[in-house]
Each structure stands twice: as structure tokens, then as C-alpha cells.
N, C-alpha and C positions, 0 to 999 in steps of 0.2 A: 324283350320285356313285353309280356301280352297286354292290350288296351282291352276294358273290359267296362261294358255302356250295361248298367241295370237299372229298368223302368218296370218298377211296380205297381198295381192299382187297383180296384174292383173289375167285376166283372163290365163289360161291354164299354169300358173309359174309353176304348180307342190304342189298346196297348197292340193288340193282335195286328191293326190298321198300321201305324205308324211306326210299326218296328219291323219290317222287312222293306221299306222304303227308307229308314234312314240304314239300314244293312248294308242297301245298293249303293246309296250317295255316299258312306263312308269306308264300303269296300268292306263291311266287316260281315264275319260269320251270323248269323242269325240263328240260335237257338230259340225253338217253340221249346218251353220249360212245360205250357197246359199241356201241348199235344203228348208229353210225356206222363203224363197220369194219364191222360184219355187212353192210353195205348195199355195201360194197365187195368185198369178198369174195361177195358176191352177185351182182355184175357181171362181176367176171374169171369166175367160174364157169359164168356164163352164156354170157359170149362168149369162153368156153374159152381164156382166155390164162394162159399160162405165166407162175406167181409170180417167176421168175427171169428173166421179159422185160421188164425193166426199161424199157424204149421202150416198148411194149405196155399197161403197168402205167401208166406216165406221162402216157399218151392216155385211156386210161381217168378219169385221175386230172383230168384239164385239163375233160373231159365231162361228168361225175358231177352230176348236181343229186339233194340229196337235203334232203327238206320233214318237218316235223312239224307235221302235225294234229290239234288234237283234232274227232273226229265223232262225233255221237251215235249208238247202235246205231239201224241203220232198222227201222221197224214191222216188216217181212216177212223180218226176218235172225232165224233159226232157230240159229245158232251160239251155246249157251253162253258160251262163252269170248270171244266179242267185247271188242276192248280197243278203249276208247273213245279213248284219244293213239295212234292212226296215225303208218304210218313211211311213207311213198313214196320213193322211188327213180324218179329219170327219168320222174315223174310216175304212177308205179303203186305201188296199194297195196300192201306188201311186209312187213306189221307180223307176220302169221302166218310167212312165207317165209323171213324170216332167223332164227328161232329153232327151224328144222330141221336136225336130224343133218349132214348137208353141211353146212350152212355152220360149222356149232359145232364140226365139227372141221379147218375149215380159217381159221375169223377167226383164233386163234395165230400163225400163220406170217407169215399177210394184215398184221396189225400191226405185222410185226417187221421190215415191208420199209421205211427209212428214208422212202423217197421218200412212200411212204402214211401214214406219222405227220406227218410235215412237211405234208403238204395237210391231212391230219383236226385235226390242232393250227389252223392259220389258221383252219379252216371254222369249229371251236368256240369259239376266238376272236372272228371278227366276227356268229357268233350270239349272241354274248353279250353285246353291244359295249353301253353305257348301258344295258343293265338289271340285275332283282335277278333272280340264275340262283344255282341249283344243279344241279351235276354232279356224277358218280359215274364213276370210272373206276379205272384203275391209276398215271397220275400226274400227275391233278389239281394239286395240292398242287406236286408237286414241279417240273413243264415247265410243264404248258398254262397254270396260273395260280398261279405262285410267292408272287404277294401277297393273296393271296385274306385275304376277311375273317375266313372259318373254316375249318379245317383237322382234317379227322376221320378218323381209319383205324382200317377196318371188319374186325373178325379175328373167326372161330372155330376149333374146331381140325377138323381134316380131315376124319372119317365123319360130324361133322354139318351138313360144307359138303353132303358127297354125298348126306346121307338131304333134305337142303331143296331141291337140284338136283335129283333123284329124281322128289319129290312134285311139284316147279315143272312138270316134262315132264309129269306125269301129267294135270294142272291143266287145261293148258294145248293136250293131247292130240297133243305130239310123242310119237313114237315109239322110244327107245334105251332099250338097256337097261340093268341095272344095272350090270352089267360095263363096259358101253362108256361109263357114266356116268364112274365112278370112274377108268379109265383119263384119260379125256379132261380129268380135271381133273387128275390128277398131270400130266399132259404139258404141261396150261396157266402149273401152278404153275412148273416148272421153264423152259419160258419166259420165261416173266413176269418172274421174279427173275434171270435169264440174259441178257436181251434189251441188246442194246448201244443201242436207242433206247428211252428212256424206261420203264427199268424200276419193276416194283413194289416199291416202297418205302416205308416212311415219313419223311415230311417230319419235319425235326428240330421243328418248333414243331407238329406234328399230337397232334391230343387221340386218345389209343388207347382206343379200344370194342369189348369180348371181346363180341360175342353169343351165346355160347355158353348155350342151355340158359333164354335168355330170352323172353318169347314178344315178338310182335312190336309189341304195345303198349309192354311195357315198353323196347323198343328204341328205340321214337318217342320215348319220353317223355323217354327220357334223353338225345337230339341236341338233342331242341327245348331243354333249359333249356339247354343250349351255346349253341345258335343267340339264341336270346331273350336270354341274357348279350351278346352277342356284336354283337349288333343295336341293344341300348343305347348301348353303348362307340364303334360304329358311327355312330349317330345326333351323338354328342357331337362324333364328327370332322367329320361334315357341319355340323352349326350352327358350328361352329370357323371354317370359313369366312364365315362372314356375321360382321359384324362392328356391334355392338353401337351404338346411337348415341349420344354424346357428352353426354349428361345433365349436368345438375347431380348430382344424385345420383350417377352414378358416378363424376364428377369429384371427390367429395370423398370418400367410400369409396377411391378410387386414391390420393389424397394423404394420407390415415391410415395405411392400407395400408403406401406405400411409407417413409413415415416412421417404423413402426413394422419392419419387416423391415432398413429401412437402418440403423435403431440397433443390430439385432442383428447383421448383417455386419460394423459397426467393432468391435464389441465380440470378436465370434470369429477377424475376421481383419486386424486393424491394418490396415487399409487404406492404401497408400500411393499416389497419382496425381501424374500429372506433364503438364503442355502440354495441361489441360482447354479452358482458352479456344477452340480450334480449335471446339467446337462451340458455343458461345456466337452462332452469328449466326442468329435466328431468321426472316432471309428467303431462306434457303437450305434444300433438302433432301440429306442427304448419307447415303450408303452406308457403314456401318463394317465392316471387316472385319478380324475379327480371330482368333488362336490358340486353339483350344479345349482345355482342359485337364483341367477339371471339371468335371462336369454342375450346375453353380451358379456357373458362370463368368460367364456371362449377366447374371446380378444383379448382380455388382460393376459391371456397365456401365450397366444398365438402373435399379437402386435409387440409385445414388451420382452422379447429375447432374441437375440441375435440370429439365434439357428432358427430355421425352417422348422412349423410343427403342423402337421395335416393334423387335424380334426376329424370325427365323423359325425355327420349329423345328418337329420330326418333328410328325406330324398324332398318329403314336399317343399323345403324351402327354396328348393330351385325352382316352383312354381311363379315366385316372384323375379320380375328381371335383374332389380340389381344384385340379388343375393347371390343369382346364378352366376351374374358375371366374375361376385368378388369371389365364389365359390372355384371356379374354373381359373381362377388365377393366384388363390392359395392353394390349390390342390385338396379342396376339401372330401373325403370321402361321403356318397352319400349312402344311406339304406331308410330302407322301406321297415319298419321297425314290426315287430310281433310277425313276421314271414318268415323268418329263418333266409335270410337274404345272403345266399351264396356267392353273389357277385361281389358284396360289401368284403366279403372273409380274403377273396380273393387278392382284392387290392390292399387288403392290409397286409399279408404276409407276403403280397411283392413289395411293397414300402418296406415292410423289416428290412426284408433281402436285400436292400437299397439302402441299408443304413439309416432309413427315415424315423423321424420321433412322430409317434403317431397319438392321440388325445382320444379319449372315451370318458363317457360319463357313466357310471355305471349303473346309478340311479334310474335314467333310459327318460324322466325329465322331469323339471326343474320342481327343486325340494320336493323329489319321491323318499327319501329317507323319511321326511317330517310328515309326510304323508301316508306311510305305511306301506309303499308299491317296495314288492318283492327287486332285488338288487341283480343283476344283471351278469353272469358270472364270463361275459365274452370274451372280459379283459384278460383273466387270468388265461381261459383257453389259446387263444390269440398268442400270449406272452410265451405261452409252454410250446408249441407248435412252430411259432418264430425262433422261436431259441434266446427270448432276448430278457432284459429284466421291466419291471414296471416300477416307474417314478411316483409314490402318494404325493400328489397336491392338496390341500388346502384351502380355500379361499371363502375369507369372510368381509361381509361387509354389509351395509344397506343398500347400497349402491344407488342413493339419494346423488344429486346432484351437489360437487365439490363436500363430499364427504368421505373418508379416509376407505380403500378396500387394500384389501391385505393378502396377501398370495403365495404361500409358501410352501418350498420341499421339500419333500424326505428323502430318507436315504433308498436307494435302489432295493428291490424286494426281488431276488431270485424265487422265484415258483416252481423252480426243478426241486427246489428245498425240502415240499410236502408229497407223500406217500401217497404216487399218482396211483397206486394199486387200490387206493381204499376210492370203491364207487361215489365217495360223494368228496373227493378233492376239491373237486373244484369250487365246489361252496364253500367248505372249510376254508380253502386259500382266499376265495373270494372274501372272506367275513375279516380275514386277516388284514388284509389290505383296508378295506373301510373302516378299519379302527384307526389304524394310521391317520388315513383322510380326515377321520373324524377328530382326531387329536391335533391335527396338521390347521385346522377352520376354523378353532378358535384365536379370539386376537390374542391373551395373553400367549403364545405358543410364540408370535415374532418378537414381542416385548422381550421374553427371557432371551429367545436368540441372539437378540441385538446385545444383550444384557452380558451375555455371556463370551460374544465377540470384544466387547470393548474390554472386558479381564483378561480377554487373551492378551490382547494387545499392548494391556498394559504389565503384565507377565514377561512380556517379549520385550517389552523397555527396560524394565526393570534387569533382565539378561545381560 
């Protein structure tokens, strides 16, 4: 599972500085995101096509190979300023070439042409693809890598972007001036925060960092303990997937556990169930799905029946420790939700295979139906691939403190049932099932149950 660190900001924040130093310290890949437009904008320039020839632009674009190396300065290179991560471009060194006046006042415009974001986004993508990268750009965070692990924007205020742009030129023995500095980055700014593809912005969950006025240790120092928090929380989701093995010892820590949190459930929420038995036959594995209402919904299913029920739920919650610990010792499945999280599919249909009763919400979370979020159709896929059936749950309640919640099942729904030839089964089946759920979650549904147990029963005396 790849770690993936994205620091977005204005031009001259300190992003360029501070993200191949913390690259080193964490060991991760270092993708320059600018140096990849500058490298394109280095090619229309070269082979003088017009930013507005789009056909032109898109050949260029289809052609383009562009490589990052690192190479050590050779014995007989006399260039101070030698940077040891190389950029090549269609296989020539270009690391000096695009951090000259031409191209720095033309990458702005170069970026803003859809069709050139749209190829630099894939390219950064599949260089990224399984490993632990951090990149640095303007919207990291927010396009190229929306779920990134960490999320940072990089701000100072403006004459001390330009006196660090300034000094960078000097450094590095480009040639612009002061004026042409300053101009070039208002015109970036206004850009940037303008541009209708992928503007600079901050990402609503992004950690904001003034480096304003701070030197450039204490700017490291202060990502890394983000990163290092972050890397932790990180690691907990990766072990989250490996799944613990079956000890005695755990076995019995889970059955105190569950026996002690289940006493506190009856107690805070009168528990009431109805048509348990359906999961009572321990040579079947069966899919539950059901309503999500509560973020502790889970447990009235998972604490309140005899048999073992793995759940799957968001991988973040093992960012927390004790969630991780109780997660790791119910066997909770996690995923990474809107990824298409292949490792998640995997451990469910080895649970089937294992005879395990596995828990989905299909909803994807809490009260998406009453909210309008489209329904999740994994369960049924999951159920048809397993071979197994799917249990509708139920469950209503306020889930107010010592107020009545209500929990009930249907009957097993084979999904072999529907006409897996017609392309959209699996929604049909899916819509099938949440009507169930949806009839199963109101409380008159346990009343008549109960209503209707007790005539039996008295049917049966009457015998």
C-alpha cells in the first residue's frame, strides 16, 4: 500500500525547498510535478508550436518522454550549482534548461491548457503508482491525488515568496531580474487561483503551513512531525489488512471483550431483535446487509449474537488506536472507500470461503439513503462470486441514550436468482435487497413479528 505526502502552495512558498529534504528523511520518492510542465513547455518552445494548437499541442503531448535521475556530479564538471536529480526530456539533460527565464514565463499558460494537465496528471499518476512518493505542486491534494495520506499547503506572504525566488535565480545562476521576478509571480498567482483546470487551492482536510519568516530547518522540522504522525496512522491501516491469527489467547480476550461491551449496549439501548435464527446455521457463510444509522450501529450486530460477524469498515478508523486494537481482534475488514480497494474483495471472499458471516452497509455511510448518496452495489457482487446468500437487516432506532433500538432479519436472498446476463443486475438486485432493509428498519416490522410469534404459539397450545 503506497504512502503518498502532497504539499501544495504558491509559487516560491518553499515547496520546491522542503520537499526533496523531507524525500531523504522519509525515504520516499520525490516527484517535481512543476518540473513536468516546465519540460513541456520546453518542447512547444522548442519546436515553436503555437499554445493555441491544440492538435499540435496533443502531438507533442502523445510524444513527450520525460525521466528523473539522480546522477552524481562527474569528477570533471566544474558547474557549482550541479543538481544531482536530473530532469531529461526525450532523453536529454534538461534540469538547468527549464529553470530559465523562457520557459518560467511561459510554464503558466503551458499548464492552463486542459489537454496538458490531463496527460501531466496520468503521467504523475502512473509514476507514482505502488510506491511511497511525495509531490509538490498546485493541486496535489486536491485533482492528482484527492486521497493522498498527507495533505499540506505551503503559504507565505508575497515579497518574501519574491526575495526566496530572487535569491533561488541567483543560486542557481538564472538570469531575471528583480522586476521581471516579481511581475512573473503575480501573473502566476492570478493564474493559478483563475485557471479553470486544476487550480491552487487548498484542500479542505490540507494542514496549512505560513513559512513566512522561518528558516528552512525549522520548516522541515515542522512537515516531518505531520509526516511521521501521519506515517504511523498510515502503517496501522496497512497491518489493518493482515489479519491476526485465531489464537487461543485472542479467542478469549474477544469473548470478555464482547461480553463486556454487550452488557453495556443492553443496558444504554434496550435492545430489541427479532428473526435471529436465520444466522444460527454455522455451515453456511452469509453476507449481511444492512441500514446504517449510527456510527455504533455495527455493534448491536456484531456484540448481540453468538456467531462471529466481520464487518467492513473505512480503513481510516484504524488511524485511531483503540479502534485498531478492537478492529484486529474482531477481524474487522478494512477499505479505503471510492478506490476500488482490491485487497478489501479479497479478504471478503476468503471469509466466505471460511464459512464467515460478513457485514456491509451498502449505503457506504451513515443515513446515505436519506441523504440521496447512490447505494453501493458490492454486496450483491461479493454474495454472487462467493456463492453465498445475503441476510437484509433492519435497524431502527434514535439511539438516544436508554432508548429502545430495534434490529431485525429477513429472510436469506439468493442473488443467483436475477438474470446475471442483463448488464445491469447488479443494481436491480442491489435495489432488491434495500427494499427489504428498508421494510426490515421500521419498528412496526418487530411489533407485528412479535405479534405474530405469540399466535403461533398459541396455535401450538391450542394443538
Amino acid at each position: 500500500m503506497s504512502f503518498i505526502v502532497a504539499i501544495d502552495g504558491p509559487s516560491g512558498s518553499g515547496k520546491g525547498t522542503v520537499t526533496p529534504a523531507l524525500a531523504e528523511k522519509f525515504n520516499l520518492m520525490y516527484l517535481d510535478t512543476g518540473a513536468t510542465y516546465r519540460c513541456v513547455t520546453l518542447k512547444l518552445l522548442k519546436e515553436k508550436i503555437a499554445f493555441d494548437d491544440i492538435p499540435a499541442v496533443q502531438k507533442a503531448l502523445d510524444e513527450i518522454k520525460i525521466e528523473f535521475k539522480k546522477i552524481p556530479k562527474p569528477k570533471d564538471c566544474k558547474d557549482e550549482h550541479y543538481e544531482p536529480k536530473r530532469v531529461f526530456l526525450d532523453g536529454e539533460d534538461v534540469t538547468k534548461e527549464i529553470r530559465e527565464a523562457d520557459v518560467a514565463k511561459n510554464v503558466s499558460p503551458v499548464s492552463h491548457i486542459p489537454e496538458v494537465r490531463k496527460a501531466m496528471v496520468s503521467l504523475q499518476r502512473k509514476m507514482s503508482e505502488g510506491k511511497d512518493v511525495i509531490l509538490e505542486g498546485r493541486d496535489i491534494g486536491t485533482n492528482v491525488f484527492p486521497n493522498a495520506d498527507v495533505k499540506i499547503y505551503l503559504d507565505a506572504t508575497f515579497d518574501e515568496r519574491v526575495r526566496r525566488r530572487i535569491k533561488q535565480n541567483k543560486e542557481k545562476g538564472i538570469e531575471m531580474s528583480d522586476e521581471e521576478v516579481r511581475k512573473n509571480m503575480e501573473t502566476r498567482d492570478y493564474n493559478d487561483a483563475h485557471s479553470d483546470v486544476g487550480p491552487l487551492k487548498k484542500a479542505e482536510d490540507a494542514i496549512y503551513v505560513d513559512t513566512t519568516g522561518k528558516s528552512i530547518e525549522k520548516n522541515i522540522s515542522n512537515i516531518a512531525k505531520i509526516i511521521k504522525d501521519a506515517k504511523k496512522k498510515h502503517n496501522r491501516i496497512e497491518e489493518s489488512y493482515v489479519m491476526t491469527p485465531e489464537t487461543t489467547c485472542k479467542k478469549v480476550r474477544r469473548k470478555l471483550t464482547k461480553w463486556f461491551l454487550a452488557g453495556l449496549y443492553h443496558i444504554f439501548y434496550r435492545i430489541r431483535r427479532s428473526n435471529m435464527q436465520v444466522l444460527n446455521n454455522r455451515d453456511e457463510g452469509y453476507i449481511i446487509t444492512a441500514n446504517h444509522v449510527n456510527f455504533i450501529d455495527a455493534a448491536a450486530i456484531i456484540l448481540l449474537h453468538h456467531r462471529p460477524i466481520r464487518f467492513i469498515a473505512k480503513a481510516d478508523l484504524n488511524r485511531i488506536w483503540i479502534l485498531h486494537h478492537w478492529s484486529k481482534m474482531f477481524n474487522i475488514i478494512p477499505v479505503k472507500r471510492d478506490t476500488g480497494d482490491i485487497g478489501t474483495v479479497k479478504l471478503v471472499l476468503q471469509g466466505l470461503k471460511n464459512k464467515d458471516v460478513i457485514g456491509i452497509f451498502p449505503e457506504g455511510t451513515r443515513k446515505g439513503m436519506e441523504k440521496g448518496k447512490d447505494i453501493k452495489n458490492g454486496a450483491v457482487y461479493m454474495a454472487y462470486k462467493g456463492k453465498v446468500k445475503i441476510v437484509p437487516v433492519g435497524i431502527a432506532g434514535s439511539f438516544k441514550l436508554f432508548t429502545r433500538v430495534y434490529v431485525n432479519y429477513g429472510e436469506p436472498i439468493d442473488v443467483a436468482k436475477f438474470k446475471t446476463d442483463d448488464p445491469n443486475w447488479l443494481d436491480v438486485a442491489t435495489e432488491e435487497v434495500m427494499k427489504q432493509v428498508v421494510k426490515l428498519s421500521d419498528v412496526t416490522y418487530y411489533k407485528n413479528y412479535k405479534k405474530a410469534q405469540r399466535e403461533k404459539k398459541k396455535q401450538e397450545k391450542q394443538k
